[in-house]
C-alpha positions as CSV (number, residue, x, y, z in Angstrom):
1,X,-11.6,8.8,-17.9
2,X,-12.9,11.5,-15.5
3,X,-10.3,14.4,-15.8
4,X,-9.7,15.8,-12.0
5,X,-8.5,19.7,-11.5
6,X,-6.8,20.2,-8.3
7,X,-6.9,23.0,-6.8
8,X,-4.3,25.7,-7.4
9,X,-3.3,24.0,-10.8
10,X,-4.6,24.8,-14.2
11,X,-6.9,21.9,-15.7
12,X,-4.7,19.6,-17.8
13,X,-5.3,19.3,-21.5
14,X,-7.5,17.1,-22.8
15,X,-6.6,13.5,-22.5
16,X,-5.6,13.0,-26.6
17,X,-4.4,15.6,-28.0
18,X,-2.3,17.5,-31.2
19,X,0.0,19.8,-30.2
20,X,-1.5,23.6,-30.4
21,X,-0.5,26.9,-31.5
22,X,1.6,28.9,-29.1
23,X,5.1,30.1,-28.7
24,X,4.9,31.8,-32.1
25,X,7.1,35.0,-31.3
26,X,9.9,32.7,-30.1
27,X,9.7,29.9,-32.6
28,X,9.9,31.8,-36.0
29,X,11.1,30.2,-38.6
30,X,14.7,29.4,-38.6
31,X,14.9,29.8,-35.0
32,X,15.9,26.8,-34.3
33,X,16.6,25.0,-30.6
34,X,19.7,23.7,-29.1
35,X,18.5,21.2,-28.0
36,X,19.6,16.8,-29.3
37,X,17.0,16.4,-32.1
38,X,15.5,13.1,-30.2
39,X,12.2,11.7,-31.6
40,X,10.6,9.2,-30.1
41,X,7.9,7.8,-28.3
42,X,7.6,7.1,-24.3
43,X,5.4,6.0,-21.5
44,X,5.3,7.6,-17.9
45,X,3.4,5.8,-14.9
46,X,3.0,4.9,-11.8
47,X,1.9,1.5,-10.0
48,X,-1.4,1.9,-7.8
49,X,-0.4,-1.0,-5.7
50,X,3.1,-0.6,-5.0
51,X,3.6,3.1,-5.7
52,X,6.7,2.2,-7.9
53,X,7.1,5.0,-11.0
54,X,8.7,4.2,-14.2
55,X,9.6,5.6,-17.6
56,X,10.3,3.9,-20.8
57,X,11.1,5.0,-24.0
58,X,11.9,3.5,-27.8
59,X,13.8,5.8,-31.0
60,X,15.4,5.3,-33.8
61,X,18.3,7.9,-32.2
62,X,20.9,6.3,-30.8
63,X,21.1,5.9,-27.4
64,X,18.0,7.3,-26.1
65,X,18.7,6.5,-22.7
66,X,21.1,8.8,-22.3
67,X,18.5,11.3,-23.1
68,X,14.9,11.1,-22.5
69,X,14.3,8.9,-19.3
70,X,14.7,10.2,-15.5
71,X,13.2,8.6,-12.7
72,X,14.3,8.9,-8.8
73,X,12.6,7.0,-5.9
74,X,10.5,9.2,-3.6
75,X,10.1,11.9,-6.3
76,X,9.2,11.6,-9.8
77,X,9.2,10.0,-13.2
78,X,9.8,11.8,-16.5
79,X,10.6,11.7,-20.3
80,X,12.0,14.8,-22.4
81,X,12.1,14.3,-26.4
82,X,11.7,16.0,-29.6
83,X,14.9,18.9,-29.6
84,X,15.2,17.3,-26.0
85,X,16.5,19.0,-23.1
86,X,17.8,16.8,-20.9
87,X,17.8,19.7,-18.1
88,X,14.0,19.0,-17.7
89,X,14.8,15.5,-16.8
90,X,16.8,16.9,-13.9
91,X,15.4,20.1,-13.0
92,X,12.1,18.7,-13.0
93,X,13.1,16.0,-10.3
94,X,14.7,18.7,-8.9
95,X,11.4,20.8,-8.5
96,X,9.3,17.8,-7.5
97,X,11.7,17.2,-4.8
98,X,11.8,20.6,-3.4
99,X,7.4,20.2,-3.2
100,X,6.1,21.3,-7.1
101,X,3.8,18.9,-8.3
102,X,4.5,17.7,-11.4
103,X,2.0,20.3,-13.2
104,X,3.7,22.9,-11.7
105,X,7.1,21.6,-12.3
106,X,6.5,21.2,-16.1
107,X,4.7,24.8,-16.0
108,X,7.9,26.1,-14.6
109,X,10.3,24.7,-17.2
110,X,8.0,25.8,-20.1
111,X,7.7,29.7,-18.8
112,X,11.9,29.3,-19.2
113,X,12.4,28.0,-22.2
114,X,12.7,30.1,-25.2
115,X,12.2,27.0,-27.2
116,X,9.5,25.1,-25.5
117,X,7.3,24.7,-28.8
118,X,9.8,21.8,-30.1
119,X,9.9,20.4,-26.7
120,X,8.1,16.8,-25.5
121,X,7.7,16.0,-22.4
122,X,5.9,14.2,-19.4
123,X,6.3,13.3,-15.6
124,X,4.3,11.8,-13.0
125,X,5.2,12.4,-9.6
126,X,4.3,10.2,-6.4
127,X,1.1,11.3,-5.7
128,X,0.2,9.7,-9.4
129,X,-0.1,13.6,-10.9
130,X,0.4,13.6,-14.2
131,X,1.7,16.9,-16.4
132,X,2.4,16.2,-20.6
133,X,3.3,18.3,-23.2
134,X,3.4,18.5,-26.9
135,X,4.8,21.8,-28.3
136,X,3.1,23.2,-31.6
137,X,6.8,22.6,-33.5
138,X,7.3,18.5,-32.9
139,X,7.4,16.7,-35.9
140,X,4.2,15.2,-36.8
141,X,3.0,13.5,-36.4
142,X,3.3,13.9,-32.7
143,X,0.9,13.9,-29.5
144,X,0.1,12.6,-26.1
145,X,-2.4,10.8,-24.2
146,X,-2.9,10.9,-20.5
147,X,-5.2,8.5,-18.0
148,X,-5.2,7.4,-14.6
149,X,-1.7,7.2,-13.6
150,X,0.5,7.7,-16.4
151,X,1.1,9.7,-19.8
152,X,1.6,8.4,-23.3
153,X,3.4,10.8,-25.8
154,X,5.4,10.4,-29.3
155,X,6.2,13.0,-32.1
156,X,7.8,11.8,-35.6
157,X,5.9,8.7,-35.7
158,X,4.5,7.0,-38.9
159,X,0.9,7.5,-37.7
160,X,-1.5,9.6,-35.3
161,X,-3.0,7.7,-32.7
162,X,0.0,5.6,-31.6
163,X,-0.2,7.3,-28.0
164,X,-3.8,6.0,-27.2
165,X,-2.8,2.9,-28.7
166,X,0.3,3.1,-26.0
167,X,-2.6,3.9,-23.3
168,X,-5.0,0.9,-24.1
169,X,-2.0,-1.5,-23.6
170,X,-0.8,-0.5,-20.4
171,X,-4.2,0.0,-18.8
172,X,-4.7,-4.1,-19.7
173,X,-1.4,-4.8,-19.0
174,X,0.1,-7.5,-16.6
175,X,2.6,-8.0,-14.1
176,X,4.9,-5.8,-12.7
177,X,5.2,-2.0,-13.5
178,X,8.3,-3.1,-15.6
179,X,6.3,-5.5,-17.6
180,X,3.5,-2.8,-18.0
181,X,6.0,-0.3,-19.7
182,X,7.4,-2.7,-22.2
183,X,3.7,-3.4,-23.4
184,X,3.1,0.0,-24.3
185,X,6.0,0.0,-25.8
186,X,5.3,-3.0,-28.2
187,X,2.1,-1.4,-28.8
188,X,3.5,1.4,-30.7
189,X,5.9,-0.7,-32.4
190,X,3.2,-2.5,-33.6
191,X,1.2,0.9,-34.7
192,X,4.0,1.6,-36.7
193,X,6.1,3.4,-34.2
194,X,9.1,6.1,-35.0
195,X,8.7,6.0,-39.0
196,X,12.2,5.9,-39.1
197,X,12.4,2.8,-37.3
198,X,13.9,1.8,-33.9
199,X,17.6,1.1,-32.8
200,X,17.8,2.0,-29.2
201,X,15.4,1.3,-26.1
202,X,15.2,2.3,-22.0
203,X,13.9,1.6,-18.9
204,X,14.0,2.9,-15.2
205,X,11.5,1.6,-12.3
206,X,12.3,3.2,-9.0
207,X,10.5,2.2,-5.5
208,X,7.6,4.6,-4.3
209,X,10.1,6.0,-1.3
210,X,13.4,6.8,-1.5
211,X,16.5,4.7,1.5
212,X,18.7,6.8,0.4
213,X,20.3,3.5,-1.3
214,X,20.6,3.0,-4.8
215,X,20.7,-0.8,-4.5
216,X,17.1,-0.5,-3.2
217,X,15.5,2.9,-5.1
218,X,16.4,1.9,-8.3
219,X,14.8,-1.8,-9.5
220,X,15.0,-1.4,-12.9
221,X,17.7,0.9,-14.8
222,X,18.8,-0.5,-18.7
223,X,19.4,0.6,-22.0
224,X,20.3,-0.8,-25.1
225,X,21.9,2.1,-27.1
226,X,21.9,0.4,-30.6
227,X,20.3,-2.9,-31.7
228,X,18.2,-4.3,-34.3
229,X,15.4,-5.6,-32.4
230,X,15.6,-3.0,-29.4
231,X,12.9,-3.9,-27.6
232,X,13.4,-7.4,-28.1
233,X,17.0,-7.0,-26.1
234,X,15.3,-4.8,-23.2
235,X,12.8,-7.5,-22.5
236,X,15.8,-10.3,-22.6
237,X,17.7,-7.6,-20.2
238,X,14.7,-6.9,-18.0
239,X,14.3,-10.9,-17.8
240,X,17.7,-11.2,-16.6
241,X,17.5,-8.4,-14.0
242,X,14.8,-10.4,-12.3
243,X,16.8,-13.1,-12.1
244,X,19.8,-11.5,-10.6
245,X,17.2,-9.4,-8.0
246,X,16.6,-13.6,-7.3
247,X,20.6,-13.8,-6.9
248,X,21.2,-11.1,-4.7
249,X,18.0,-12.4,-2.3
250,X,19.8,-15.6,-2.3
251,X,23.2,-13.9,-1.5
252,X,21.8,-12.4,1.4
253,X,20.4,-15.5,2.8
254,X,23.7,-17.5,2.5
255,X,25.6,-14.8,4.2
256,X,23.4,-14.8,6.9
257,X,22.9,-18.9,7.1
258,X,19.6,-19.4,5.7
259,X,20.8,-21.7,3.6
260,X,17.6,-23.0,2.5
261,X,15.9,-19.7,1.4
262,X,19.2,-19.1,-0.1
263,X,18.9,-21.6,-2.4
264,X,15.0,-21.4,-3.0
265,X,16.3,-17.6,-4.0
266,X,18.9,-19.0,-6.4
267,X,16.8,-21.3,-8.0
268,X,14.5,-18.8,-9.2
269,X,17.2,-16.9,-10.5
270,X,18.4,-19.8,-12.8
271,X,15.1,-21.2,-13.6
272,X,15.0,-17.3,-15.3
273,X,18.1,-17.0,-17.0
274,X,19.5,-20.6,-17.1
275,X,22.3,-20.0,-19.1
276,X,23.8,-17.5,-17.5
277,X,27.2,-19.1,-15.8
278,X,27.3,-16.5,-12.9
279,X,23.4,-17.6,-11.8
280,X,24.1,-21.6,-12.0
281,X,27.4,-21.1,-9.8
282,X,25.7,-19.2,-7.1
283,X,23.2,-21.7,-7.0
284,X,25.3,-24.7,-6.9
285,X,27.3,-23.3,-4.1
286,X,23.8,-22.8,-2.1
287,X,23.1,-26.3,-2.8
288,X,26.6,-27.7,-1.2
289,X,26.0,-25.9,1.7
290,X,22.7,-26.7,2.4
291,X,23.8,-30.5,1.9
292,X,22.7,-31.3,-1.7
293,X,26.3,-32.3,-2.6
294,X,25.4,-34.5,-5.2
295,X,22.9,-32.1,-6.8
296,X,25.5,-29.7,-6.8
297,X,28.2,-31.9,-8.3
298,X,27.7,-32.0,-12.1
299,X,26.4,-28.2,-12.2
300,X,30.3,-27.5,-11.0
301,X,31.8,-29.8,-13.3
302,X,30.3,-28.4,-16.1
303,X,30.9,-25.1,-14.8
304,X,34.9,-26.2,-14.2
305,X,35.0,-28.2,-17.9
306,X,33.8,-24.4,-19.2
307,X,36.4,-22.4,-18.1
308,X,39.2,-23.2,-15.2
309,X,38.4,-19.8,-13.7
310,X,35.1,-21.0,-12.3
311,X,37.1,-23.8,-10.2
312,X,39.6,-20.8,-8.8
313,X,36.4,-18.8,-8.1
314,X,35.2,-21.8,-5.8
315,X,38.7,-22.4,-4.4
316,X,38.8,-18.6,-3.4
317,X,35.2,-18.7,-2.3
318,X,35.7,-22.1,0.1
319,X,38.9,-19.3,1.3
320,X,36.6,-16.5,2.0
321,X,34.2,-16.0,5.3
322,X,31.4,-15.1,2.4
323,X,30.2,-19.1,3.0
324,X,28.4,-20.1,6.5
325,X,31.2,-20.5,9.3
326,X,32.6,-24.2,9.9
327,X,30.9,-25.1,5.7
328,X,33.6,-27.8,4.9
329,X,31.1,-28.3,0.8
330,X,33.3,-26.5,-1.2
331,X,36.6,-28.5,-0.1
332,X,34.6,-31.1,-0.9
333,X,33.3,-30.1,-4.2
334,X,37.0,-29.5,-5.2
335,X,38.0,-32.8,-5.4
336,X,35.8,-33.3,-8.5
337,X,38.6,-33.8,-11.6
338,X,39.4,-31.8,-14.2
């Protein structure tokens, strides 16, 4: 990878890297930071195509999601660990926003923290500029990798390296920027991650410009705080996520009377996640209105056999002006038996 300098900003490190000596005279021994002991190992990155940024993280500490990740649409991704800060998750949005790159956002945090030697940390911002930082006190072993959109980084793990290993796998990643995180994420799972093991996992996506909306800025936000397979449960999450972003197309089109996309939209969503009740009752009401009646028939009655609450939920739905004006299916539907 060809590193770039822009002007104005100091050259970044190189791309791997061990953290180096600095910050002596305000990191003696025993001088210890504030700052939530999180060790981890995260991925920042932007999508070339779609502009989308990201951040995704793994730990043994409970919870990291409530920690490490920050991500807003229009602005920046970014990851904070080892002693983390979480005030470089916000104030370095915060910077971006107001016009710092991320280099210089970074640089600014560092120059105010009296403790920046056992501080991790990494953004990207939407021009695809990259910062990263490893201070000379993370636990080892700990260090970073940076390429062409995005920034690996990890301290406490069982083994040097992981973060290239991290790089390699989202550079020949597939599918969506989502899908790309996770990857790296398996990859240092599979390099023997956080040598303590892993209980919690994260993931935020956010789109390339910000609507002022969170229902469109943010695609992806979910954590799983504490599990034994953490990663394992994100992907399941992530799939499901998907599905409903199928759900909510498919809402849209059968409150505005496209029936037809409506239910091309909720069939997706259930051909993702089919045993989700919520997804196979959207979808059957798409396919009474659009005329499949029969279709739609034994997809309620084994909704209705399931739980009675799914036939009041139609009965209050045929009620509602949610359905396409003068739609008589439901009243129909209702007639099926207990």
């Amino acid at each position: 990878m060809i590193s770039r300098t822009l002007p104005g900003v100091p050259p970044s490190p190189p791309l791997s890297v061990k953290p180096t000596i600095e910050n002596r005279t305000r990191c003696e021994a025993g001088f210890r930071p504030s700052g939530l002991p999180v060790a981890t190992y995260s991925i920042v990155a932007r999508d070339a195509e779609t502009g989308q940024l990201g951040v995704a993280v793994q730990s043994h500490y409970f919870a990291v999601g409530s920690v490490s990740p920050h991500a807003e649409a229009g602005v920046a991704a970014v990851t904070i660990q080892s002693f983390a800060k979480p005030s470089y998750g916000t104030e370095g949005l915060r910077l971006i926003r107001e016009g710092a790159s991320a280099h210089e956002a970074l640089a600014t945090l560092r120059s105010r923290d009296e403790h920046a030697g056992y501080r991790q940390s990494a953004m990207i911002d939407t021009r695809g500029r990259v910062a990263v930082y490893t201070g000379d006190r993370c636990i080892p072993e700990a260090g970073h990798h940076s390429g062409d959109g995005y920034a690996c980084l990890g301290n406490m793990l069982l083994a040097a390296g992981v973060w290239e290993r991290m790089g390699t796998a989202f550079e020949g990643g597939k599918g969506e920027l989502v899908d790309r995180l996770i990857v790296a994420l398996e990859a240092a799972q599979s390099a023997g991650g956080d040598l303590r093991g892993r209980r919690s996992a994260a993931v935020i996506v956010v789109n390339s410009e910000a609507s002022g909306d969170p229902a469109l800025d943010i695609l992806f936000n979910l954590r799983v705080e504490d599990h034994d397979q953490p990663l394992q449960e994100l992907k399941r999450l992530v799939t499901l996520k998907k599905a409903f972003h199928h759900n909510s197309r498919g809402d849209h089109y059968l409150r505005n009377g496209d029936v037809h996309a409506a239910l091309r939209q909720f069939s997706m969503a259930v051909s993702m996640a089919p045993a989700h009740e919520e997804l196979v009752f959207w979808q059957a009401v798409a396919m009474a209105v659009a005329g499949f009646q029969k279709e739609a028939e034994p997809l309620f009655r084994e909704l209705f056999d399931s739980s009675r609450n799914w036939r009041l939920l139609a009965e209050r739905v045929a009620r509602s002006r949610y359905l396409p004006e003068g739609s008589l299916a439901l009243h129909q539907i209702l007639r099926i038996e207990p």
